[in-house]
VEXLODO-669105 format. One record per residue (C-alpha): x, y, z. Coordinates in Angstrom, 1 decimal, decimal comma. Example, Ala and Ser with C-alpha at 12.3 -4.5 7.8 and 13.67 -1.06 7.14 Angstrom:
! residues 2
+--------+--------+--------+
:      x :      y :      z :
+--------+--------+--------+
:   12,3 :   -4,5 :    7,8 :
:   13,7 :   -1,1 :    7,1 :
+--------+--------+--------+
This chain:
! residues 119
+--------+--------+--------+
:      x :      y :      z :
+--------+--------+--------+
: -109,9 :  -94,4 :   53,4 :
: -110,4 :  -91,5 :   56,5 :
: -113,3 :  -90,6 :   58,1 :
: -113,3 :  -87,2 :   59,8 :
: -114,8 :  -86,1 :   62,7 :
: -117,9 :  -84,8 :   60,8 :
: -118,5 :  -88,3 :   58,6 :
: -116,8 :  -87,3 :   55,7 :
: -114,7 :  -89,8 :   53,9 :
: -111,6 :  -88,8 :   52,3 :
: -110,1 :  -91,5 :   49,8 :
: -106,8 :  -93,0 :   50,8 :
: -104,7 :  -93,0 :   47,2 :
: -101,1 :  -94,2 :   46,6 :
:  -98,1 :  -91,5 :   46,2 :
:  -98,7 :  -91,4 :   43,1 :
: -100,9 :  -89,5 :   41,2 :
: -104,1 :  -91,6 :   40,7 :
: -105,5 :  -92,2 :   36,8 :
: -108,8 :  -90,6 :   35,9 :
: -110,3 :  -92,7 :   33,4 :
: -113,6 :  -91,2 :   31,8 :
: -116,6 :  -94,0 :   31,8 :
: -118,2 :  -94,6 :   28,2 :
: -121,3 :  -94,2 :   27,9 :
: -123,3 :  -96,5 :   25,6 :
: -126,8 :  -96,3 :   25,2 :
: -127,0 :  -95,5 :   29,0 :
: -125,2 :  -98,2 :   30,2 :
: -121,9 :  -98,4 :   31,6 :
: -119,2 : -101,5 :   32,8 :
: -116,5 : -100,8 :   35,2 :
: -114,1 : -103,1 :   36,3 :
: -112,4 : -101,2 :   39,4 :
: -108,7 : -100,4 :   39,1 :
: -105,9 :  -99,6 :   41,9 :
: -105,6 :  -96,0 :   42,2 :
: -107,9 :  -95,2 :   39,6 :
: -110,8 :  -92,8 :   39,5 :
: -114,0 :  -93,5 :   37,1 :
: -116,1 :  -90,2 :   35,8 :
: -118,8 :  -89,5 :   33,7 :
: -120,8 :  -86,0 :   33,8 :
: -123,4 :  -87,7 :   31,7 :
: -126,2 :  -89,6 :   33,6 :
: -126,1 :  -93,8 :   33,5 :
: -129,7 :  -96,0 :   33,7 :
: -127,6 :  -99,0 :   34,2 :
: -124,1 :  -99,9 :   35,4 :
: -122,2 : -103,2 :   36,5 :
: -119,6 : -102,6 :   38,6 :
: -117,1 : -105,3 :   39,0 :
: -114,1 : -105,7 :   41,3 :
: -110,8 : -106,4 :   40,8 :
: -109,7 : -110,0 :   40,4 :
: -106,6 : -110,2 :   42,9 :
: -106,9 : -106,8 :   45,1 :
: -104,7 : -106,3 :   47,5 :
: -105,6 : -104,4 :   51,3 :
: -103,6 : -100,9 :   49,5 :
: -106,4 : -101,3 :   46,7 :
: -108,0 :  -97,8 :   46,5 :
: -110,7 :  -96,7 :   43,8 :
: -113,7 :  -93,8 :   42,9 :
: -116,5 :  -93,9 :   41,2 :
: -118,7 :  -90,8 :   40,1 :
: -121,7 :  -90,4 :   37,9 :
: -125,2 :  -89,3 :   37,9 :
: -128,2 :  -91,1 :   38,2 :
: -130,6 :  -89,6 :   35,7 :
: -134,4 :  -89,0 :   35,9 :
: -135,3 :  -92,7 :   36,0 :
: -132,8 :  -93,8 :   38,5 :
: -129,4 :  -95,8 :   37,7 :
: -129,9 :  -99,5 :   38,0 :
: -126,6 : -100,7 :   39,6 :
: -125,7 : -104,4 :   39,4 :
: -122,5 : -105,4 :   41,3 :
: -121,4 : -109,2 :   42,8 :
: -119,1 : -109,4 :   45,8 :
: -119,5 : -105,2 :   46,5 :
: -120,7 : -104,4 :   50,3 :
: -121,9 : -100,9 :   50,7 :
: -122,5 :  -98,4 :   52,8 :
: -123,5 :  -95,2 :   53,2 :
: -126,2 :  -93,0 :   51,1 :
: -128,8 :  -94,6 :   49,1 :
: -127,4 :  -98,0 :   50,5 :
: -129,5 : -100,9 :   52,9 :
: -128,1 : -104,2 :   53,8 :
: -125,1 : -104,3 :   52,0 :
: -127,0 : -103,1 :   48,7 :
: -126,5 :  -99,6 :   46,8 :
: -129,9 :  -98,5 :   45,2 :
: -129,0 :  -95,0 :   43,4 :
: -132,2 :  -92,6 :   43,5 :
: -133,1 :  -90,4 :   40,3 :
: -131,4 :  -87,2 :   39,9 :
: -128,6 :  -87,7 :   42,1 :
: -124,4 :  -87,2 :   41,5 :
: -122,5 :  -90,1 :   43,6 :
: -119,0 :  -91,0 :   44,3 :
: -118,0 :  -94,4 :   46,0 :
: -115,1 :  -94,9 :   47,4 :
: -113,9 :  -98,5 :   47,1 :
: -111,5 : -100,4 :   49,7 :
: -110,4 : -103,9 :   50,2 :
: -110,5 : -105,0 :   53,4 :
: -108,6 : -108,2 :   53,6 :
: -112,0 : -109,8 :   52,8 :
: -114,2 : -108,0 :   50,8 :
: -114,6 : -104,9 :   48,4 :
: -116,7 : -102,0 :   50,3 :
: -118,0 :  -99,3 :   49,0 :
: -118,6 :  -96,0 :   50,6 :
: -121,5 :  -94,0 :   48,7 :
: -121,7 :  -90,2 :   49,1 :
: -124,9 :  -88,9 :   47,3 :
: -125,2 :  -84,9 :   46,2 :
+--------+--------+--------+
């Protein structure tokens, strides 16, 4: 993962083209477990989502995340995640209503971090 002069983060995937895997959408909630090289997408908005990491990443272990929080905002339950960035305090990502994220998932040797953009 690059940061630019300006803040932005660009994702750092492998050669290879990454998957895009759509996220299901049942009754609201959604599970992801995050896979290498793999970008999760809904265009419908989640209440609740558990996000869990990989069980053996490695430090070349890229992923995205991007969904909508809807008008009651997405309730986001994740163990062993630090985040930064937009909507994020201590460590912790709290989506607010009516907002489209992407986080951008790393391993860094130690743990998984996630980089939140909010539009």
């Amino acid at each position: 993962m690059g940061i630019d002069s300006t803040g932005t983060v660009t994702p750092v995937i492998n050669e290879a083209k990454p998957s895009i895997q759509t996220l299901q959408d049942v009754s609201g909630s959604s599970e992801v477990t995050l896979l290498d090289n793999t970008i999760f997408t809904t265009n419908n908005t989640i209440q609740n989502l558990t996000i869990a990491g990989p069980s053996n990443p490695t430090v070349s272990f890229g992923s995205v995340l991007q969904f909508t929080s809807g008008s009651v905002a997405t309730s986001v339950i994740s163990a062993n995640i630090i985040y930064r960035g937009d909507s994020t305090a201590n460590g912790v990502f709290t989506p607010i209503a009516n907002k489209r994220y992407s986080v951008y998932f790393i391993y860094n040797g130690v743990n998984i971090c996630g980089t939140v953009q909010g539009v």
